[in-house]
C-alpha positions in Angstrom: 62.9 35.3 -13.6 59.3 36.1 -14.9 58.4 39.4 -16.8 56.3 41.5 -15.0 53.7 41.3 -17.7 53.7 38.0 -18.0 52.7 37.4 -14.1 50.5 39.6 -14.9 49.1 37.8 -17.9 48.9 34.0 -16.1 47.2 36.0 -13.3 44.9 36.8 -15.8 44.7 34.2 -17.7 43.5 32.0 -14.3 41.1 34.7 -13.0 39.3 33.8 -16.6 39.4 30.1 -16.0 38.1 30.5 -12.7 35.0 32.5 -14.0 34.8 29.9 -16.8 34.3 27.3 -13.6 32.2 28.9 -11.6 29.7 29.9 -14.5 29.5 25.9 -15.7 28.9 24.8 -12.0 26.0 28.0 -11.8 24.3 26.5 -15.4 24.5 22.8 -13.9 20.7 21.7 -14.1 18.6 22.1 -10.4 18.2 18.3 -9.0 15.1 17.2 -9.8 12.2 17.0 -6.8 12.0 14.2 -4.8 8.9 12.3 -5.1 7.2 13.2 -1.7 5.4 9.8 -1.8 9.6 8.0 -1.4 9.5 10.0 1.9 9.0 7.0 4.5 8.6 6.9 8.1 8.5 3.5 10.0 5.5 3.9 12.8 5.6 1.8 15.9 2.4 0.2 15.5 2.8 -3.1 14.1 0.6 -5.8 11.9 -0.4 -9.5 12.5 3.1 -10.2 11.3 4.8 -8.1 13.7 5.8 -5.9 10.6 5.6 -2.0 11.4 3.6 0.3 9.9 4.9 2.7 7.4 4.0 5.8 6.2 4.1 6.8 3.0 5.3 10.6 2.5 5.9 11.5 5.7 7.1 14.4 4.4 4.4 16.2 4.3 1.8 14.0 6.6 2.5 12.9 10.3 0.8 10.6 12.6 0.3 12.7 15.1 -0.9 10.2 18.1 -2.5 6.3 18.5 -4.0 4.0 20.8 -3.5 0.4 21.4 -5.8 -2.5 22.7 -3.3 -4.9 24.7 -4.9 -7.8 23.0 -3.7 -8.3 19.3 -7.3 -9.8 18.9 -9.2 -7.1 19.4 -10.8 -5.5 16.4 -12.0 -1.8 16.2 -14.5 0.2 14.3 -15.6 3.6 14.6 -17.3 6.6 13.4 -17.2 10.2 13.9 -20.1 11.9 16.3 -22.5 14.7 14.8 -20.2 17.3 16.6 -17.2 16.9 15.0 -15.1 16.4 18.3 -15.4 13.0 19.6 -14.5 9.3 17.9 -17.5 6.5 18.8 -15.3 3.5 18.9 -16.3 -0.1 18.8 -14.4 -3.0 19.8 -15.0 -6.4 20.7 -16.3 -6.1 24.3 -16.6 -2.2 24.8 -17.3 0.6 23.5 -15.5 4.4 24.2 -15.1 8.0 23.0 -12.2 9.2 22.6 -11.4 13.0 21.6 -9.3 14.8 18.7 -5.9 14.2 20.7 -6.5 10.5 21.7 -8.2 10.9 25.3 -10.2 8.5 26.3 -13.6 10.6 27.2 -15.6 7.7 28.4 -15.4 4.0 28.4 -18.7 1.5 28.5 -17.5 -2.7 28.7 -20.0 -4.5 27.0 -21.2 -8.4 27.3 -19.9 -9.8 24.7 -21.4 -12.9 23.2 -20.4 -14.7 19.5 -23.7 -14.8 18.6 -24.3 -10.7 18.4 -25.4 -8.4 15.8 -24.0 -4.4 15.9 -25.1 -1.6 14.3 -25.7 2.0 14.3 -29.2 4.5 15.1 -29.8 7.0 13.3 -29.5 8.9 16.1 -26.0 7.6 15.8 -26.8 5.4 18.9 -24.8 1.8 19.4 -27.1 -1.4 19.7 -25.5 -4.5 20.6 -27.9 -7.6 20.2 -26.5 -11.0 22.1 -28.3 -13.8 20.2 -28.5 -17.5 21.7 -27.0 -20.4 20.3 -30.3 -21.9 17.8 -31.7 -24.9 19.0 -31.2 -28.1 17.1 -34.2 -29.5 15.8 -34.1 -33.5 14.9 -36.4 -34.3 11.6 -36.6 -37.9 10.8 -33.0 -39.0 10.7 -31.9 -35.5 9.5 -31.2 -32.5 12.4 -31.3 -28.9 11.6 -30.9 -25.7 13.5 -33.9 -24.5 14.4 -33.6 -20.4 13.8 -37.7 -19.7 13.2 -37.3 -17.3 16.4 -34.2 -16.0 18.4 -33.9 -15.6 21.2 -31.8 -12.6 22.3 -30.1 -12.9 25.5 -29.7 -9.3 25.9 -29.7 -5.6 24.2 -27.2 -3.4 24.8 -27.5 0.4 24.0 -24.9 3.0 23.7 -25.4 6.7 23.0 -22.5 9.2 21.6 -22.1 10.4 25.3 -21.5 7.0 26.6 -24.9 6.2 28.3 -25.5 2.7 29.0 -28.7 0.7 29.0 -29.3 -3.1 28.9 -32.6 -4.5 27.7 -33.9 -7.5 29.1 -33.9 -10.4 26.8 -36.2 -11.2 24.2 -37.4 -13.8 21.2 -37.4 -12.1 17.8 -39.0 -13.2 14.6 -36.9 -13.8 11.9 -39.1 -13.9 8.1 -39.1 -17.3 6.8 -39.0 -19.3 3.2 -41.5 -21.9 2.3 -39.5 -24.3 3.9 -39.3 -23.3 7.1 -35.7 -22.0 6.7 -34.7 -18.1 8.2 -34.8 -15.8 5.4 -32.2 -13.3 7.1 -31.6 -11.7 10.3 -34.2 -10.9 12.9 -35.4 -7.1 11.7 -34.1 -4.1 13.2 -33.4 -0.5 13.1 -33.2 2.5 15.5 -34.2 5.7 14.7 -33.7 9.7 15.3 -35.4 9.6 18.2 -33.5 7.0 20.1 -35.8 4.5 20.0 -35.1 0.6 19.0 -37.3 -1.2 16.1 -37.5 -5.0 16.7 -39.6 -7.5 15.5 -40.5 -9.8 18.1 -42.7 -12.6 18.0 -45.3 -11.1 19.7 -45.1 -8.2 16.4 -42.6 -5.0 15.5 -41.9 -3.3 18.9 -40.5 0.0 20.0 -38.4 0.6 22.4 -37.5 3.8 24.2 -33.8 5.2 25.2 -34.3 3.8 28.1 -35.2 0.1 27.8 -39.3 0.3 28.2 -41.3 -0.7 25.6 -42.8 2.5 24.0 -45.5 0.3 21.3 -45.9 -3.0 20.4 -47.9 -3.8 17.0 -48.9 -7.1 15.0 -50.0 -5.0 12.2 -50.5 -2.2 10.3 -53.9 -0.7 8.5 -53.7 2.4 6.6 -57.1 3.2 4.6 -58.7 0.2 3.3 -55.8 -2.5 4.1 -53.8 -3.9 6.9 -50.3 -4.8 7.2 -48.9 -8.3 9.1 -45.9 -7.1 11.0 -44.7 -10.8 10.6 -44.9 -10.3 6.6 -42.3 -7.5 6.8 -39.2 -8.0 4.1 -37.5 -4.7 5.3 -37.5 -2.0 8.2 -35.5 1.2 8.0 -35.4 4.4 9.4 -33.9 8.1 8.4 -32.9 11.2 9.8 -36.3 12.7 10.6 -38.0 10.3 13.2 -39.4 8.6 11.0 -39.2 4.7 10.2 -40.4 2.6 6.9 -41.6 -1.0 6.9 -41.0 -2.4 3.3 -43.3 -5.6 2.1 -44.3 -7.3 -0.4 -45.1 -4.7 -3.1 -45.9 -2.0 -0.7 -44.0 0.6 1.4 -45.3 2.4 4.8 -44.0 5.5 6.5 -44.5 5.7 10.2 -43.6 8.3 12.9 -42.3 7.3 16.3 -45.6 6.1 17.6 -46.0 3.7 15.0 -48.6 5.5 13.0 -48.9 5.3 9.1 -48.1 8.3 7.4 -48.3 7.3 3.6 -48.3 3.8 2.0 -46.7 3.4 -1.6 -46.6 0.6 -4.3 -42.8 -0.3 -4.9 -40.7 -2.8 -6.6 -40.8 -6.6 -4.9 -37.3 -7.3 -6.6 -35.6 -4.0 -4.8 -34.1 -3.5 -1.7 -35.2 -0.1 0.3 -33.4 2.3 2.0 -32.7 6.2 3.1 -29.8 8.5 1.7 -30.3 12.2 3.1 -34.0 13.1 2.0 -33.6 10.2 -1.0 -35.3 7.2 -1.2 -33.1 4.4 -2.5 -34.3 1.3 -4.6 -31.2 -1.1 -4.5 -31.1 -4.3 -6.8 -28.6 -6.4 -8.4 -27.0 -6.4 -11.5 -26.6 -10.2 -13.1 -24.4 -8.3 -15.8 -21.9 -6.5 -14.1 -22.3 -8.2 -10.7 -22.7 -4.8 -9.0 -25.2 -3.4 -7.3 -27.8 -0.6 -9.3 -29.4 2.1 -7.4 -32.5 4.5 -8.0 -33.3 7.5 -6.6 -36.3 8.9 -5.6 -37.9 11.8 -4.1 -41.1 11.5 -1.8 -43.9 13.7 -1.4 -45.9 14.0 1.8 -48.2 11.6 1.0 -46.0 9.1 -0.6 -45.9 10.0 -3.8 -42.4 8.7 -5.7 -40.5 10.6 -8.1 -37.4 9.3 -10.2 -34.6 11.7 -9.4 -32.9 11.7 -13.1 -30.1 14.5 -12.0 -26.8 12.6 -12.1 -25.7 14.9 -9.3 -28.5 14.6 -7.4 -28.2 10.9 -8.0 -24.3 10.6 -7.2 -24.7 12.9 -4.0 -26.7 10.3 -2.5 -24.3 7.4 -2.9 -22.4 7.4 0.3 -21.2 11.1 -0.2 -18.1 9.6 -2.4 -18.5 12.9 -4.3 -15.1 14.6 -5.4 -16.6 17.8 -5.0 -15.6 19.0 -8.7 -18.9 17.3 -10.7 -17.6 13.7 -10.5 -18.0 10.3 -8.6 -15.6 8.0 -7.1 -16.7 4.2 -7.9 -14.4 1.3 -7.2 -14.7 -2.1 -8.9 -14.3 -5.3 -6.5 -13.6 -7.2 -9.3 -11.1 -5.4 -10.6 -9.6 -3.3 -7.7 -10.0 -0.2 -10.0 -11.0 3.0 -8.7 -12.3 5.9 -11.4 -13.3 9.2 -10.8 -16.1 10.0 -13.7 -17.8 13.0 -14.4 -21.6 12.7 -13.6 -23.1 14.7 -16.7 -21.4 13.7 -19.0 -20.2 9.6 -18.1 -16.5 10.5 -19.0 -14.0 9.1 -16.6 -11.5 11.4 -15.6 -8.9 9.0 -14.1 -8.2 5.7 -13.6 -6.2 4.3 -10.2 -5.4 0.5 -10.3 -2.8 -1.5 -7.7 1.1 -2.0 -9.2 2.0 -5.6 -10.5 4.1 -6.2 -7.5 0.5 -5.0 -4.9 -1.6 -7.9 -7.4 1.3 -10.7 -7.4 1.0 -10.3 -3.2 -2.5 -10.9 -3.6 -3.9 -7.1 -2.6 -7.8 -6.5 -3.7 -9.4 -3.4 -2.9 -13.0 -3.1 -1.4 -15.3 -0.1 -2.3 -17.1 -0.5 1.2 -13.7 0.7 2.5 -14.1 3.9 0.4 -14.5 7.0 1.8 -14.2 11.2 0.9 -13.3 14.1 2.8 -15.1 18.2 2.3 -12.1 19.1 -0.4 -13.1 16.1 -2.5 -10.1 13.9 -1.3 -10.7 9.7 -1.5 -9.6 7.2 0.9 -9.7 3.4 0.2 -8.1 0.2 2.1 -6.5 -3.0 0.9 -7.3 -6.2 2.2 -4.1 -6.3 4.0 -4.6 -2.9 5.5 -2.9 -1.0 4.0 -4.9 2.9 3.2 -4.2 4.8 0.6 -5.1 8.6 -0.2 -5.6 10.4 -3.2 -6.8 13.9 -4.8 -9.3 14.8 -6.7 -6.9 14.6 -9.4 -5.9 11.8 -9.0 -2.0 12.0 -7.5 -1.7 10.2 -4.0 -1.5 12.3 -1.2 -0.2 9.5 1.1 -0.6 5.8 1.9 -0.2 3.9 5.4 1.0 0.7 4.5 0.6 -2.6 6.5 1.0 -6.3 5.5 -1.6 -8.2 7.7 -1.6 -12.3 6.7 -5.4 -12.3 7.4 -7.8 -10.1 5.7 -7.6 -6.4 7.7 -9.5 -4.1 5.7 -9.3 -0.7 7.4 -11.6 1.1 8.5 -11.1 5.0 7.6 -12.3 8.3 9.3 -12.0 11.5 7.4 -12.0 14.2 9.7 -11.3 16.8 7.5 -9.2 17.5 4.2 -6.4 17.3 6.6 -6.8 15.0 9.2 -7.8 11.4 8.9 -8.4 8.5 11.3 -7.6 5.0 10.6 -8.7 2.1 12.6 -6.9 -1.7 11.8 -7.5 -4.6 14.3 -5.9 -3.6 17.6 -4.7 -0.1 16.4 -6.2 3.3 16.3 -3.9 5.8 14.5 -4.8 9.7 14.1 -2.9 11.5 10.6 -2.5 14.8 10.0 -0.7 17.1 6.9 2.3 19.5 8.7 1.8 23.1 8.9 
């Protein structure tokens, strides 16, 4: 029989140990955070191989609806409209708007033809120009297409509230080499007023919203010299109305009736175009293989200034600003992306693909590229798959995909929180929780 005191000390004794326990298991170290980016959700959208989407940190992003074409062929592109609320999507024979929460707002089939150019107003207007097979031209023994003039079968047009008009047909001038050989496409370009630039082989023609010809031109004079509309090398427009014909060595500014505003000298070895209230001189780089830009500011009468403020200068590329004093840039070659600081040339960060992404054979395309208002960067792989970062640098999330023929995505920032991405047949909206 035990001693009353010594129950009372094994009692005791135990209570002890029991503390002792308790306090190791209390100063065990917290387990460590899981990597948000391990948090995977399979999506029921699929790739050309059938493969499902996945998302990548699906704890703290969602994909919060998608559409789907039937056909696994189709191919969709898109941008947002000037008021924020509807999607302007493109596919292979239509057009449509859809809304925030996926409805479709308004739906315009289009004739498709193989032979068609796209592209965007700056009125943010759709033109779809159906081109006819060139004709064969026999030379000798030797036979050669014959693309001097095109001939458009039709023009489509396309506004943001899905307002259709078809433009009878057409033969366009395309700029030439001493040989006889096209130099390029036939020129085009719509403007902020909804009106259609073409050069046609009876000179540069304007054509109103709705399908009637508004001018018609062979050439240009501004003081002492005139301009042949069939020696144009460029034709652009901006955000103002106003359009510029790019030649030789010399640059005009016209309004929507076709008359000169200002004419200035300019570079023959640059390209021309408008970023915001910039004038952009593009040319090519034999060095690094990349493209070099300069900015300039114009005066009222023409007058060009070099813009030598690296912010100014950085602002106009694209927007792929990450709102903290630096620039996104992204290397083809290399599929590197950097975020350097624009006064001082210093790169911040560095973001390259993993072995594993370069044994598959992933590259990375800067025209993919895009930025949100917090400064946030968006890029695609050649098999689809997006990726997001922060302006620091630390992904945010990735949507991968594993298409076997080149699928580059294209990517809609809607705001730092919500993003759009369109891939073939698919059209997927994103969103962060809370």
């Amino acid at each position: 029989m035990k001693k009353p005191w010594m129950a009372s000390l094994i009692v005791a004794c135990g209570l002890t140990l029991a503390s002792q326990g308790s306090g190791a298991a209390a100063q065990k170290k917290p387990a460590a955070p899981v990597d948000p980016m391990t948090v995977t959700q399979q999506l029921n959208l699929k790739d050309d191989q059938g493969k499902n989407w996945v998302l990548k940190n699906a704890k703290e992003y969602r994909m919060k609806w998608s559409y789907e074409d039937p056909s696994r062929y189709q191919h969709f592109e898109g941008f947002l409209a000037p008021d924020g609320k509807l999607l302007f999507i493109i596919a292979f024979d239509y057009a449509m708007g859809l809304d925030l929460n996926g409805k479709v707002v308004w739906k315009q089939p289009l004739e498709s033809g193989f032979y068609q150019y796209n592209f965007i107003g700056a009125d943010n207007t759709a033109y779809f120009l159906e081109v006819e097979e060139p004709r064969l031209e026999v030379l000798g023994d030797a036979e050669r297409l014959d693309d001097s003039e095109k001939r458009l079968s039709g023009i489509e047009r396309v506004d943001v509230r899905g307002r259709y008009v078809r433009m009878p047909p057409v033969s366009v001038y395309a700029p030439q080499d001493e040989n006889g050989f096209s130099m390029g496409y036939p020129m085009y370009a719509g403007d902020a007023k909804g009106n259609l630039l073409l050069l046609t082989t009876e000179g540069l023609a304007a054509y109103r919203p709705d399908g009637t010809v508004a001018w018609k031109q062979t050439g240009f004079t501004y003081k002492d010299r005139t301009y042949d509309s069939f020696a144009l090398k460029n034709l652009f427009s901006d955000e103002e109305g106003f359009s510029y014909l790019q030649f030789e060595d010399d640059l005009l500014k016209i309004d929507s009736a076709g008359v000169v505003q200002w004419r200035t000298a300019i570079s023959e070895n640059a390209d021309y175009f408008v970023s915001g209230r910039y004038l952009i001189a593009q040319t090519f780089d034999m060095k690094s293989l990349q493209p070099a830009y300069q900015v300039y500011a114009a005066s009222a009468d023409g007058k060009l200034t070099l813009v030598t403020d690296p912010k100014a200068q950085f602002q106009t590329m694209n927007g792929w600003s990450d709102q903290a004093g630096g620039v996104y840039r992204l290397d083809d070659r290399t599929s590197t992306l950097t975020d350097t600081d624009s006064r001082t040339g210093k790169i911040k960060w560095t973001h390259k693909l993993t072995p594993w992404e370069k044994m598959l054979g992933y590259s990375l395309a800067q025209f993919t590229m895009r930025t949100d208002s917090a400064g946030n960067v968006y890029f695609s792989a050649n098999v689809g798959t997006v990726y997001s970062l922060d302006r620091q640098g630390k992904p945010r999330f990735a949507v991968t995909m594993s298409n076997s023929i080149i699928a580059y995505s294209d990517i809609i920032p809607i705001s730092d929180k919500q993003v759009v991405i369109l891939n073939n047949n698919h059209i997927a909206f994103f969103e962060k929780k809370g």
